[in-house]
PyMOL commands that place a pseudoatom at each C-alpha (Angstrom):
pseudoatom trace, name=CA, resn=UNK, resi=1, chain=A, elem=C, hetatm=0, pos=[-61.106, -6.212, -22.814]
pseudoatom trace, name=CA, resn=UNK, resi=2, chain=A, elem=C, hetatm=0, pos=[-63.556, -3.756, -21.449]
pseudoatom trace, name=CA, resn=UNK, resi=3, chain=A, elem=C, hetatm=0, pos=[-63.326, -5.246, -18.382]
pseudoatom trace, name=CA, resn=UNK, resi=4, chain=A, elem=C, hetatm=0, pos=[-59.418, -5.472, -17.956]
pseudoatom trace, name=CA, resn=UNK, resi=5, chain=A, elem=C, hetatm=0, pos=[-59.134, -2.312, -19.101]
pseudoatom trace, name=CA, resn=UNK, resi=6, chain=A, elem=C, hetatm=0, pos=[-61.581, -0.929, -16.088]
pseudoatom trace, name=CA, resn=UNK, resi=7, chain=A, elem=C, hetatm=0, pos=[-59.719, -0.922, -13.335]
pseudoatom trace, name=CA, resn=UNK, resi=8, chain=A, elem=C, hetatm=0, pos=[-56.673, 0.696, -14.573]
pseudoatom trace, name=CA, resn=UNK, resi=9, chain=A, elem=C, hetatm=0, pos=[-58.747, 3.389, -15.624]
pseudoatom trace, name=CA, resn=UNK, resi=10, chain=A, elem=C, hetatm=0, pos=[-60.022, 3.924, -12.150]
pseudoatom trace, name=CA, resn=UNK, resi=11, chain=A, elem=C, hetatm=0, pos=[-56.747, 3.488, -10.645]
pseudoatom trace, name=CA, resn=UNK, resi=12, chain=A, elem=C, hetatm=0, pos=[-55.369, 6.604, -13.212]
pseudoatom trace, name=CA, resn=UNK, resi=13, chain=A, elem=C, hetatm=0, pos=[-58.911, 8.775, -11.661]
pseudoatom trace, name=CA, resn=UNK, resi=14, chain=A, elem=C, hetatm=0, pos=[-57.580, 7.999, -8.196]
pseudoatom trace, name=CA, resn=UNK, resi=15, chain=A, elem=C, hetatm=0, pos=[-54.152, 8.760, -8.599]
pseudoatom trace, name=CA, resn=UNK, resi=16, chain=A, elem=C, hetatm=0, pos=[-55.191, 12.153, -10.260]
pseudoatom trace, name=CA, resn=UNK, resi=17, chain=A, elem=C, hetatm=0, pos=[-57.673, 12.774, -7.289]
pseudoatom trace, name=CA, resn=UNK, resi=18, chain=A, elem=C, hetatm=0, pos=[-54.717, 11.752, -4.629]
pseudoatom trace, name=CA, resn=UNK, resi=19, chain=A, elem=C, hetatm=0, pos=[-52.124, 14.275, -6.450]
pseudoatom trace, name=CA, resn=UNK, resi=20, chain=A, elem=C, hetatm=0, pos=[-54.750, 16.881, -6.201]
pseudoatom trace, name=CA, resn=UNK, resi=21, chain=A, elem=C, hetatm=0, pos=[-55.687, 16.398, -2.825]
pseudoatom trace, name=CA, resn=UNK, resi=22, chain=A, elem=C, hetatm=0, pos=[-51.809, 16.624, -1.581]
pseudoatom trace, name=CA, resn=UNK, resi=23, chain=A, elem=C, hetatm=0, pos=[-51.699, 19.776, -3.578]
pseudoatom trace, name=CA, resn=UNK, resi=24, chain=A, elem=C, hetatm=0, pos=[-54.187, 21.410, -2.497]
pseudoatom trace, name=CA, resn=UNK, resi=25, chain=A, elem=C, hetatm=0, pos=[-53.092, 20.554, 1.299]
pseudoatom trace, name=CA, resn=UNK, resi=26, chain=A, elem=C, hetatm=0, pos=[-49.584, 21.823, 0.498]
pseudoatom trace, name=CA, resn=UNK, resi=27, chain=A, elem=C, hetatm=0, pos=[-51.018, 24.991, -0.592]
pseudoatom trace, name=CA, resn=UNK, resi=28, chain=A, elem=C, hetatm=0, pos=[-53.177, 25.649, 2.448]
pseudoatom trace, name=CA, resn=UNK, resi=29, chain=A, elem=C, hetatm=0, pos=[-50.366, 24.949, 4.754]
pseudoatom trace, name=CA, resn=UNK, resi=30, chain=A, elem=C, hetatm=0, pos=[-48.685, 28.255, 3.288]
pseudoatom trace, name=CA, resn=UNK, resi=31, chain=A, elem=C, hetatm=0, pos=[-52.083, 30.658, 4.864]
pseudoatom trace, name=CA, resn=UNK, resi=32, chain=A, elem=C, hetatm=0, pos=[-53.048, 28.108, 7.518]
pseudoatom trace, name=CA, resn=UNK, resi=33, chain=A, elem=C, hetatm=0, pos=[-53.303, 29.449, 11.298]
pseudoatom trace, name=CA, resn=UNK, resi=34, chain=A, elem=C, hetatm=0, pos=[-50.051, 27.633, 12.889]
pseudoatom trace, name=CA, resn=UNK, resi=35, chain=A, elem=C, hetatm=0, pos=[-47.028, 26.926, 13.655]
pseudoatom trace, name=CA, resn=UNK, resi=36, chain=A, elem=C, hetatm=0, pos=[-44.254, 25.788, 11.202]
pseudoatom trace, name=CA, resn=UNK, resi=37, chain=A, elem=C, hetatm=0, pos=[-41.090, 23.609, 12.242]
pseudoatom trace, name=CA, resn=UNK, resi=38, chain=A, elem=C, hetatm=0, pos=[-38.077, 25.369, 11.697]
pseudoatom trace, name=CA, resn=UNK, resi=39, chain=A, elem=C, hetatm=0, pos=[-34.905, 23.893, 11.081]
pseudoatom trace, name=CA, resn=UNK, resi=40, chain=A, elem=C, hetatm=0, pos=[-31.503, 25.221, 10.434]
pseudoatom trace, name=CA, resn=UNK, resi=41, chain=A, elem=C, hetatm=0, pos=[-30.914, 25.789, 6.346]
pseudoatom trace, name=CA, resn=UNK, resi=42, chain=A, elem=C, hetatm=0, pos=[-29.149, 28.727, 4.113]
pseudoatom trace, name=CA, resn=UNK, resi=43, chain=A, elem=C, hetatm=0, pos=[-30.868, 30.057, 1.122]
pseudoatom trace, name=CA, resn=UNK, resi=44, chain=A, elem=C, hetatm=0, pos=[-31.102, 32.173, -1.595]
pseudoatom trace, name=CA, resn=UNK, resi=45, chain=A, elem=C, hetatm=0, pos=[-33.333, 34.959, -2.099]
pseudoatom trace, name=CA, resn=UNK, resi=46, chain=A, elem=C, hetatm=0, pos=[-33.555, 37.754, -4.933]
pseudoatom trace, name=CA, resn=UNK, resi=47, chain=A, elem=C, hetatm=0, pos=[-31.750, 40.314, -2.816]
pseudoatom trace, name=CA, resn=UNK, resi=48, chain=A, elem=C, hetatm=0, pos=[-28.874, 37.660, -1.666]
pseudoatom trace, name=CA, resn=UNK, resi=49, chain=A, elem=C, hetatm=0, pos=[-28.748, 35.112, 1.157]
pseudoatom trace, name=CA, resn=UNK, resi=50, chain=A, elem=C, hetatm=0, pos=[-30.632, 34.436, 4.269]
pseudoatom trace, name=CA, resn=UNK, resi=51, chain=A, elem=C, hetatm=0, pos=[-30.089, 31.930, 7.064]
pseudoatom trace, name=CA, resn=UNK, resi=52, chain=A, elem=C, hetatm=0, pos=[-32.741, 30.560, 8.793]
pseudoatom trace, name=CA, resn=UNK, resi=53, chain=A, elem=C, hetatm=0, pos=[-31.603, 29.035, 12.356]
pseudoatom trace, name=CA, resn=UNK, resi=54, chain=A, elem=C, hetatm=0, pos=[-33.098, 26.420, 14.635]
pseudoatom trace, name=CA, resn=UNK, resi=55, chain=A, elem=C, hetatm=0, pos=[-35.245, 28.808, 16.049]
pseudoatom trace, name=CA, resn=UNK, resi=56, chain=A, elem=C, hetatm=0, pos=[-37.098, 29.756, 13.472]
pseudoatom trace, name=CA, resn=UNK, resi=57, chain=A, elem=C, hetatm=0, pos=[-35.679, 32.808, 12.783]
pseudoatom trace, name=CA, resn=UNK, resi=58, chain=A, elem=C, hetatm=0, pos=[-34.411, 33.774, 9.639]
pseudoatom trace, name=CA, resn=UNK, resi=59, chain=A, elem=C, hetatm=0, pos=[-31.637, 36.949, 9.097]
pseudoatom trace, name=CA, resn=UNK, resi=60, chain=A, elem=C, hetatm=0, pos=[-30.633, 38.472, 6.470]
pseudoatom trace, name=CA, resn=UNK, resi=61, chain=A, elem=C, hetatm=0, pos=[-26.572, 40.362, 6.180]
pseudoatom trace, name=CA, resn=UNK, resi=62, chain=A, elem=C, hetatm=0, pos=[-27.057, 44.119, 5.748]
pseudoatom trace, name=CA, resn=UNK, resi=63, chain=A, elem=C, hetatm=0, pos=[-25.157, 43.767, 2.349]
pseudoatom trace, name=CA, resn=UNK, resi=64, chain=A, elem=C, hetatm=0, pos=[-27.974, 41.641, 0.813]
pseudoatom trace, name=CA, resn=UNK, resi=65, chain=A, elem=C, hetatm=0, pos=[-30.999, 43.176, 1.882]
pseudoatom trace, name=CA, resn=UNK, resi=66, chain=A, elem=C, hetatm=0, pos=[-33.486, 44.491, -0.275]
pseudoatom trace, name=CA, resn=UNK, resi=67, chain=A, elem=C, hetatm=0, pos=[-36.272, 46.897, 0.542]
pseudoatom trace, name=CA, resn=UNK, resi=68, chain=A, elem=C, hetatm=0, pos=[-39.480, 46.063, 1.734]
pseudoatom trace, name=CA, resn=UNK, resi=69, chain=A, elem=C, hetatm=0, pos=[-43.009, 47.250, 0.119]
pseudoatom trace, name=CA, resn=UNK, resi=70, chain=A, elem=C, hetatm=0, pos=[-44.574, 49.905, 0.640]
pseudoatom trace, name=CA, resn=UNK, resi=71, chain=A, elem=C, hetatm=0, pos=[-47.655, 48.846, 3.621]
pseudoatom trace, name=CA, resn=UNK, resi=72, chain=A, elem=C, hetatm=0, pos=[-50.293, 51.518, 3.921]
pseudoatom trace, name=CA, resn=UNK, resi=73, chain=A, elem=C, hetatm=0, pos=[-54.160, 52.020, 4.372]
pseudoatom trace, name=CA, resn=UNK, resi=74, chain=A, elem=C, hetatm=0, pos=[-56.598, 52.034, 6.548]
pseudoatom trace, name=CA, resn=UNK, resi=75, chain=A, elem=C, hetatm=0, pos=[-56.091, 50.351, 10.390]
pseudoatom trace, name=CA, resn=UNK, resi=76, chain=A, elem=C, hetatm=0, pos=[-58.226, 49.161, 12.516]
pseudoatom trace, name=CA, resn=UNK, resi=77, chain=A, elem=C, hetatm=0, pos=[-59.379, 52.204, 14.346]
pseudoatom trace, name=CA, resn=UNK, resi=78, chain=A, elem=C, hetatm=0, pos=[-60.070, 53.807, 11.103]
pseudoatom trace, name=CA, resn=UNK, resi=79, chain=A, elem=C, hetatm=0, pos=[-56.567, 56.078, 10.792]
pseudoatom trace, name=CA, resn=UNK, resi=80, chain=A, elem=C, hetatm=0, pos=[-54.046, 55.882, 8.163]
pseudoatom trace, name=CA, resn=UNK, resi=81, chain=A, elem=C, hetatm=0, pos=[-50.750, 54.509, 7.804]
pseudoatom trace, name=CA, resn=UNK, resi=82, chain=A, elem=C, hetatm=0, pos=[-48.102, 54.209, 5.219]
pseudoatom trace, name=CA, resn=UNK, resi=83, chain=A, elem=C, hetatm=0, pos=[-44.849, 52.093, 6.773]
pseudoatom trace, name=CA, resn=UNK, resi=84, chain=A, elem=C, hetatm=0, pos=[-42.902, 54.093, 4.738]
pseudoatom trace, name=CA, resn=UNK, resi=85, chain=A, elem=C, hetatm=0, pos=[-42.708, 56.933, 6.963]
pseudoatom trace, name=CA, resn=UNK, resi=86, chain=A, elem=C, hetatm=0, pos=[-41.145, 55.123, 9.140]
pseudoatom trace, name=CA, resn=UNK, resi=87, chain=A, elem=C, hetatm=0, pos=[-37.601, 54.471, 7.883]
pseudoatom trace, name=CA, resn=UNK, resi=88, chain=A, elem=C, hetatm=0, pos=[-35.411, 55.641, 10.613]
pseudoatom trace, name=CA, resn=UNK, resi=89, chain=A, elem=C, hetatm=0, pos=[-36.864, 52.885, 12.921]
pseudoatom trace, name=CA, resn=UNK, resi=90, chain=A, elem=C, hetatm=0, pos=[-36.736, 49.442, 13.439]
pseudoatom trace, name=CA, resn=UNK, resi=91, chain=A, elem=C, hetatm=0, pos=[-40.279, 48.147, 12.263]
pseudoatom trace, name=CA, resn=UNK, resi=92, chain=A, elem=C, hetatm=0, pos=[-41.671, 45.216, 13.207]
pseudoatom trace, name=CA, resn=UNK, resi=93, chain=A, elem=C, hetatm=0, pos=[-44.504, 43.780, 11.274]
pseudoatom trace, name=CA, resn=UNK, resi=94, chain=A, elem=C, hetatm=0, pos=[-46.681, 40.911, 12.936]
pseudoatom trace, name=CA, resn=UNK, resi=95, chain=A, elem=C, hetatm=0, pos=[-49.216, 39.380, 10.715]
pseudoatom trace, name=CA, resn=UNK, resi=96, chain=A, elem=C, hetatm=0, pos=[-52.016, 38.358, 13.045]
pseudoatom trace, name=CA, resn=UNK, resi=97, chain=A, elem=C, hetatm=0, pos=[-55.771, 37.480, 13.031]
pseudoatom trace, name=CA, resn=UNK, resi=98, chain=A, elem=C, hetatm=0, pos=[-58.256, 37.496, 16.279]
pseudoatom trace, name=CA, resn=UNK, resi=99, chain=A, elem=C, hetatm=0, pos=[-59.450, 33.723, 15.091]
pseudoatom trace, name=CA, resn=UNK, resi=100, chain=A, elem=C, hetatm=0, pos=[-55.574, 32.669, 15.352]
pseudoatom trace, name=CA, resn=UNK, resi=101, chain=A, elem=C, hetatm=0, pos=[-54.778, 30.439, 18.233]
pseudoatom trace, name=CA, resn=UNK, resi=102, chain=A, elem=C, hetatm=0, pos=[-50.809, 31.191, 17.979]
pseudoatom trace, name=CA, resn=UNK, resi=103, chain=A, elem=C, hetatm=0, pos=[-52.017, 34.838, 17.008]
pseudoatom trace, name=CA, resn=UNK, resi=104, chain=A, elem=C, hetatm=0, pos=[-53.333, 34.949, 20.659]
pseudoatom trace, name=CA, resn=UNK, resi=105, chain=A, elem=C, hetatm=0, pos=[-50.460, 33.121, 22.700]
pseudoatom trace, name=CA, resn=UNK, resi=106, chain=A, elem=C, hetatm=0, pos=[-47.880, 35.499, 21.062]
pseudoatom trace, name=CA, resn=UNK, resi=107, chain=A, elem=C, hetatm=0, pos=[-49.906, 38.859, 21.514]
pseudoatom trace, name=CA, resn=UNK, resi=108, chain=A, elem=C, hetatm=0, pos=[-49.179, 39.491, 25.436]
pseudoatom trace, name=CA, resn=UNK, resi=109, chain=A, elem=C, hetatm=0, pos=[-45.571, 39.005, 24.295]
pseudoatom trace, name=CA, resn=UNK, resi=110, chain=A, elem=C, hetatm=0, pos=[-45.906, 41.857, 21.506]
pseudoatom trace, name=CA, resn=UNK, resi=111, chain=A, elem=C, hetatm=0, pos=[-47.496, 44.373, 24.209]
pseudoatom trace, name=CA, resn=UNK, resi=112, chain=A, elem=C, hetatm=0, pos=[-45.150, 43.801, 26.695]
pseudoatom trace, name=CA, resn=UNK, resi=113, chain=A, elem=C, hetatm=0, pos=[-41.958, 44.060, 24.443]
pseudoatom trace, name=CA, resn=UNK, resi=114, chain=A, elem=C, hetatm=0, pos=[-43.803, 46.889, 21.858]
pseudoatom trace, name=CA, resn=UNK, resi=115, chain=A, elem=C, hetatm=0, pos=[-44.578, 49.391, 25.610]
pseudoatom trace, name=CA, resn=UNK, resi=116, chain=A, elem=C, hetatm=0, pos=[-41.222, 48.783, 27.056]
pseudoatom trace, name=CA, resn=UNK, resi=117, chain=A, elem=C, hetatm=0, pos=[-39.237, 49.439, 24.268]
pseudoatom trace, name=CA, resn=UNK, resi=118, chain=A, elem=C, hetatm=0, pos=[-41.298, 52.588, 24.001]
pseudoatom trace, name=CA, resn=UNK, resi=119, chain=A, elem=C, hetatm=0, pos=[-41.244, 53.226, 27.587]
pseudoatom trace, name=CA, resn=UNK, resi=120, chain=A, elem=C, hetatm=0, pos=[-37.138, 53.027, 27.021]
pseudoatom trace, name=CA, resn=UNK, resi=121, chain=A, elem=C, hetatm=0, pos=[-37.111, 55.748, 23.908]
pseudoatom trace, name=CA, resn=UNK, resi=122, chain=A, elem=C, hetatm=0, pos=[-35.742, 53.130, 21.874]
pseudoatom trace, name=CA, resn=UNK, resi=123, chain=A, elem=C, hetatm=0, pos=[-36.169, 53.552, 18.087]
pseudoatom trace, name=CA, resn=UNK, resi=124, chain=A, elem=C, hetatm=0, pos=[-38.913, 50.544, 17.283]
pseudoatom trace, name=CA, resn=UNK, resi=125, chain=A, elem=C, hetatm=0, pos=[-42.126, 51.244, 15.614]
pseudoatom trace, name=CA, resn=UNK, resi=126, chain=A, elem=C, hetatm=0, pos=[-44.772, 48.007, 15.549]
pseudoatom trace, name=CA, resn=UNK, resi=127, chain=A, elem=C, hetatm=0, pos=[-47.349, 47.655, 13.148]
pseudoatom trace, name=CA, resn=UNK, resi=128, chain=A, elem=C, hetatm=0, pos=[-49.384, 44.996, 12.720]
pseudoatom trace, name=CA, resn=UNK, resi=129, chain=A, elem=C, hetatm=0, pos=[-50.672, 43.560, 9.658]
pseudoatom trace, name=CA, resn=UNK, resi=130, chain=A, elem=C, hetatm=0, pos=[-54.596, 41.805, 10.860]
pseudoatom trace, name=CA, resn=UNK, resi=131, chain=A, elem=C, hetatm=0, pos=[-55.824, 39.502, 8.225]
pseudoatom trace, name=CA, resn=UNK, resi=132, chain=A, elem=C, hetatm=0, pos=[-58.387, 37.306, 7.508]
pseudoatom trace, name=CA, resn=UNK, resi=133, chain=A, elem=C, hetatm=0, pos=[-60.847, 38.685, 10.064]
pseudoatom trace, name=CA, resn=UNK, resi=134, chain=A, elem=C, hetatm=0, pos=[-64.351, 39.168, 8.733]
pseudoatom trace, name=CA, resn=UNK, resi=135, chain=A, elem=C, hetatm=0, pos=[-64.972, 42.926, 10.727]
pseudoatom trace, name=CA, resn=UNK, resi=136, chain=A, elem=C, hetatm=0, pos=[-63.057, 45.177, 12.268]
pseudoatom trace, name=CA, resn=UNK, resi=137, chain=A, elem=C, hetatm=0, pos=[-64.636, 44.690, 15.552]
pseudoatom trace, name=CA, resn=UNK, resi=138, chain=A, elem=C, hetatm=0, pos=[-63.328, 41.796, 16.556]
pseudoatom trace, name=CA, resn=UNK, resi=139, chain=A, elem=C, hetatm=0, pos=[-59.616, 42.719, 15.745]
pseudoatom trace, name=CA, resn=UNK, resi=140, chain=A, elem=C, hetatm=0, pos=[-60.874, 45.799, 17.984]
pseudoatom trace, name=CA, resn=UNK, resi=141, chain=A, elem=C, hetatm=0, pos=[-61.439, 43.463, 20.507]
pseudoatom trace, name=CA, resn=UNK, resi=142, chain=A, elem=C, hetatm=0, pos=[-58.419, 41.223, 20.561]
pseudoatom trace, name=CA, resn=UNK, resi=143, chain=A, elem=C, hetatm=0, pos=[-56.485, 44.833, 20.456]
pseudoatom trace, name=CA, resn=UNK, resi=144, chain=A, elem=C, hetatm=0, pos=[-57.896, 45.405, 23.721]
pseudoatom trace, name=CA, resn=UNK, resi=145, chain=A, elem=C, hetatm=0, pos=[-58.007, 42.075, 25.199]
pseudoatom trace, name=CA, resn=UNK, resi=146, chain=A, elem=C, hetatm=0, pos=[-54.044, 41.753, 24.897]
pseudoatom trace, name=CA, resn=UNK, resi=147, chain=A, elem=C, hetatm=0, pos=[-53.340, 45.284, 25.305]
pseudoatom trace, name=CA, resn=UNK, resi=148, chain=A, elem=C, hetatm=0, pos=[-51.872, 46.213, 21.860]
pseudoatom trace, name=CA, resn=UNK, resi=149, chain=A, elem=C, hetatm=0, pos=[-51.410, 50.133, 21.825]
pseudoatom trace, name=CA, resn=UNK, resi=150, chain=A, elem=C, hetatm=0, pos=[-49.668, 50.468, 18.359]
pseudoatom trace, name=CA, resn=UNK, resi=151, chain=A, elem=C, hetatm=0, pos=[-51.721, 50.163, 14.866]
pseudoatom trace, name=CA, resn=UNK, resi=152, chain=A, elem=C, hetatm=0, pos=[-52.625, 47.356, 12.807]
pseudoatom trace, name=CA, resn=UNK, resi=153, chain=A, elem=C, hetatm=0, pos=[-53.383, 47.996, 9.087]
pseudoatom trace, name=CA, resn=UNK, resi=154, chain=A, elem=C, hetatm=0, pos=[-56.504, 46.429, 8.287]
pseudoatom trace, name=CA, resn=UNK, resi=155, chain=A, elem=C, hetatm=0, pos=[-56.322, 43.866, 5.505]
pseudoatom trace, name=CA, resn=UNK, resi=156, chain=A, elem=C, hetatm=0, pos=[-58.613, 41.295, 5.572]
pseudoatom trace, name=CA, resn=UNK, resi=157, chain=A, elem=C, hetatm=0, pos=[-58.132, 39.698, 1.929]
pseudoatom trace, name=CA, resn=UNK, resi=158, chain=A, elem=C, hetatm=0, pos=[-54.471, 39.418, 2.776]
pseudoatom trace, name=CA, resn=UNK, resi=159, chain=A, elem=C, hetatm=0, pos=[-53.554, 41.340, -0.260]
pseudoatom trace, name=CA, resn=UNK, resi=160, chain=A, elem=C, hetatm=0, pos=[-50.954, 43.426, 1.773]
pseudoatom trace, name=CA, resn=UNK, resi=161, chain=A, elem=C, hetatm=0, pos=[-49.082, 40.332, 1.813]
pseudoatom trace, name=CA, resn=UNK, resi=162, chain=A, elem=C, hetatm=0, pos=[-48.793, 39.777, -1.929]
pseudoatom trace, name=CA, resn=UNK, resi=163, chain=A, elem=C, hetatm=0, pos=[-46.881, 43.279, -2.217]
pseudoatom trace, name=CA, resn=UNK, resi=164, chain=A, elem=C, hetatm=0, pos=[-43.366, 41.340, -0.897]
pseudoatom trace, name=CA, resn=UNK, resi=165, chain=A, elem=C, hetatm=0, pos=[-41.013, 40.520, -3.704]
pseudoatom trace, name=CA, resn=UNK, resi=166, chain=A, elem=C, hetatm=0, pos=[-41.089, 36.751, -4.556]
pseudoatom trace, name=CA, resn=UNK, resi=167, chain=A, elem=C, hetatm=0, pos=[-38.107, 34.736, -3.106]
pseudoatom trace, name=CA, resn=UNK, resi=168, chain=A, elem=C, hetatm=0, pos=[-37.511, 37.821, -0.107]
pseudoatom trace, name=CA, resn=UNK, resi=169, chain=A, elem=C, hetatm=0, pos=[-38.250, 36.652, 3.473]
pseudoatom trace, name=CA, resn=UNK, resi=170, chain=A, elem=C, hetatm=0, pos=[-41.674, 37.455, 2.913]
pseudoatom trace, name=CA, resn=UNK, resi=171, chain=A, elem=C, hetatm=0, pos=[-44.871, 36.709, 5.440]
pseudoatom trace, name=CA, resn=UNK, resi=172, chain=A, elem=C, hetatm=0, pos=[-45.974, 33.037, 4.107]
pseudoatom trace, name=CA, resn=UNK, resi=173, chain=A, elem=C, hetatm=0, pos=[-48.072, 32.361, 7.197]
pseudoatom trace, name=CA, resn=UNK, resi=174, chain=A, elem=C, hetatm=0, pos=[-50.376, 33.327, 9.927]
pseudoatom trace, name=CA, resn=UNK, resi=175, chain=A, elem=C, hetatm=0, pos=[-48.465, 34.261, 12.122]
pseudoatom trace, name=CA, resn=UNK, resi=176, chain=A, elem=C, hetatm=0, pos=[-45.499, 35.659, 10.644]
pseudoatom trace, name=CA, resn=UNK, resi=177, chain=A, elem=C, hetatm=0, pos=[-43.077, 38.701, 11.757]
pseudoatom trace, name=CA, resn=UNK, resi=178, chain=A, elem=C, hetatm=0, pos=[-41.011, 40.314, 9.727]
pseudoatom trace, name=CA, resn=UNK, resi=179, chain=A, elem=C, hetatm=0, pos=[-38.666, 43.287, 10.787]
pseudoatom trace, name=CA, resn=UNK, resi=180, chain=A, elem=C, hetatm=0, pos=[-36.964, 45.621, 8.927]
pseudoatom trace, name=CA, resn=UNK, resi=181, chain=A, elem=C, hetatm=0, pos=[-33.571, 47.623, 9.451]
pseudoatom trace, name=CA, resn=UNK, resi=182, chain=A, elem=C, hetatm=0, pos=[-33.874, 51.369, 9.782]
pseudoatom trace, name=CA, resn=UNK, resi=183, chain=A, elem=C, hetatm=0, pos=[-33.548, 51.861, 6.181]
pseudoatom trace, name=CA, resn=UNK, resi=184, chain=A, elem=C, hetatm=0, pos=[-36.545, 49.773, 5.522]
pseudoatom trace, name=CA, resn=UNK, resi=185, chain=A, elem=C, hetatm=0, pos=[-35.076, 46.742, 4.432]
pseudoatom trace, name=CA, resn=UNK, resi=186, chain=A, elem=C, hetatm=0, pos=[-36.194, 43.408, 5.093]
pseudoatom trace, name=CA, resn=UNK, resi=187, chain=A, elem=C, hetatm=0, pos=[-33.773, 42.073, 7.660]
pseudoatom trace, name=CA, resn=UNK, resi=188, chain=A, elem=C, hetatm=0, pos=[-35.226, 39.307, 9.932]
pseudoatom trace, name=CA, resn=UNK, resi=189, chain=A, elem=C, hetatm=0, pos=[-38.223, 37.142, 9.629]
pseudoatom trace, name=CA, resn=UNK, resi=190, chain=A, elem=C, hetatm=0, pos=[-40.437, 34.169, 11.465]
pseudoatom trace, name=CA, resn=UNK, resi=191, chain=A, elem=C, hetatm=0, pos=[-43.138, 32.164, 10.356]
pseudoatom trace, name=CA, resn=UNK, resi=192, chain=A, elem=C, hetatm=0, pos=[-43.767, 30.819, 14.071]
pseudoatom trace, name=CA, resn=UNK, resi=193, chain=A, elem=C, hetatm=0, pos=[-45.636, 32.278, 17.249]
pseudoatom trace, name=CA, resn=UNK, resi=194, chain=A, elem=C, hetatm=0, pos=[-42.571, 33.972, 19.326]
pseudoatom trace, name=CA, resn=UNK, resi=195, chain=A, elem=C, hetatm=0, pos=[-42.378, 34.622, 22.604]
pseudoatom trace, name=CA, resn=UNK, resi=196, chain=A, elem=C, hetatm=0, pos=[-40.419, 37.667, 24.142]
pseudoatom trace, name=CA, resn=UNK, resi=197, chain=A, elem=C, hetatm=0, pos=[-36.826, 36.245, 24.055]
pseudoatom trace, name=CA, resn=UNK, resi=198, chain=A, elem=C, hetatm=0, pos=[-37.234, 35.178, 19.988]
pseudoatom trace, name=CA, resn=UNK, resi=199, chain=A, elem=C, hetatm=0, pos=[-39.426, 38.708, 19.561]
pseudoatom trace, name=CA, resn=UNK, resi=200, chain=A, elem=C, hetatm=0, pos=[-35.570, 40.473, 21.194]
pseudoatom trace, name=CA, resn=UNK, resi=201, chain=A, elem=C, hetatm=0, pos=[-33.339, 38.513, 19.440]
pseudoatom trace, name=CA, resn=UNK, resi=202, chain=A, elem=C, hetatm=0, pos=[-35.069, 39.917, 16.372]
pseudoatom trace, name=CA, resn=UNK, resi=203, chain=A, elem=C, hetatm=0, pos=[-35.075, 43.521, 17.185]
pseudoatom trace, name=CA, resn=UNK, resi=204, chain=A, elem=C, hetatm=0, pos=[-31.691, 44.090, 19.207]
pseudoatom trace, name=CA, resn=UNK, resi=205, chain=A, elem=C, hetatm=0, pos=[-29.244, 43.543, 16.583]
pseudoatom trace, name=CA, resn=UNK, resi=206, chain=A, elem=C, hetatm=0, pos=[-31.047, 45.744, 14.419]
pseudoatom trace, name=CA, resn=UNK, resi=207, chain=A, elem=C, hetatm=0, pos=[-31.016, 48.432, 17.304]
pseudoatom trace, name=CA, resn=UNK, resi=208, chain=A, elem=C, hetatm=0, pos=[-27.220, 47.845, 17.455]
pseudoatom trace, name=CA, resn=UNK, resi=209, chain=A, elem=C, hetatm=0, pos=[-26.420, 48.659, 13.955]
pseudoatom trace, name=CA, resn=UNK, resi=210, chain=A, elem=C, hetatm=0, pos=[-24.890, 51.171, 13.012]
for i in range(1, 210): cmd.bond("trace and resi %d" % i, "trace and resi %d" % (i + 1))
show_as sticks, trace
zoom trace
């Protein structure tokens, strides 16, 4: 009996340990540095519907959107910032760490589109969100590598993150962008590395509305 009764016993343990092991993969994929295929689906959120298109990009209609957190604290060059002062504008939010490889092949794409928009008077304000990054030096550095004038709040635990309503287009990756209308709302998000046509496409509607 004892010895029938073995190997189902073992096959149960390894089923358990299998299960645990795909969870625990699925979970990481969520805070993982990468990409993320994006397909095109509809969904629900808690403030109403969003669409996410081929490119990635998911939008929200201005009827359904729901306000985004309040960001603030300390950035990396040791100001202050609270997003909320900054209704009025378009905000983009880029979640980014100096160890990210899509971080980096995105950033020159975020300084060229972040000056000329400012260059233009147009009413944008970026802010990035840097994560994960053990010291404020080296998201100093990649700052000035890529040539990213605006701020970054400094939140290395990624608790900044947690402060997005459950079920809103909310930053579930590194990187992610979120923008939000000009009454702070959360109106357009990607969990993908974009490059400056996907970065416009994001931002130019919003400028549009009225």
């Amino acid at each position: 009996m004892s010895l029938s009764s073995a190997p189902r016993r073992r096959s149960t343990s390894g089923r358990a340990l299998l299960l645990t092991a795909v969870t625990l993969a699925g979970a990481l994929t969520l805070t993982a540095c990468g990409d993320s295929a994006g397909g095109s689906k509809s969904a629900k959120s808690s403030g109403g519907g969003y669409v996410t298109g081929a490119g990635g990009i998911s939008t929200v209609a201005q009827a359904e959107r729901v306000e985004a957190p309040k960001l603030d604290g300390e950035t990396v060059d040791g100001k202050t910032l609270d997003t909320t002062t900054l209704k009025g504008k378009v905000v983009v939010l880029n979640v980014w760490g100096s160890w990210c490889p899509p971080c980096r092949a995105e950033a020159p794409y975020f300084a060229k589109v972040s000056k000329e928009l400012a260059d233009a008077g147009k009413d944008v304000a970026f802010v990035g969100i840097n994560t994960r990054d053990n010291s404020k030096q080296s998201a100093a550095a990649f700052e000035q590598n890529f040539g990213i004038t605006y701020p970054s709040l400094y939140d290395p635990d990624g608790k900044l993150m947690l402060r997005f309503p459950k079920g809103t287009l909310n930053a579930q990756s590194i990187p992610s962008t979120i923008v939000l209308d000009k009454q702070g709302r959360i109106a357009a998000r990607t969990l993908v590395a974009v490059n400056e046509e996907q970065l416009r496409k994001m931002i130019d509607p919003l400028l549009a509305e009225q």
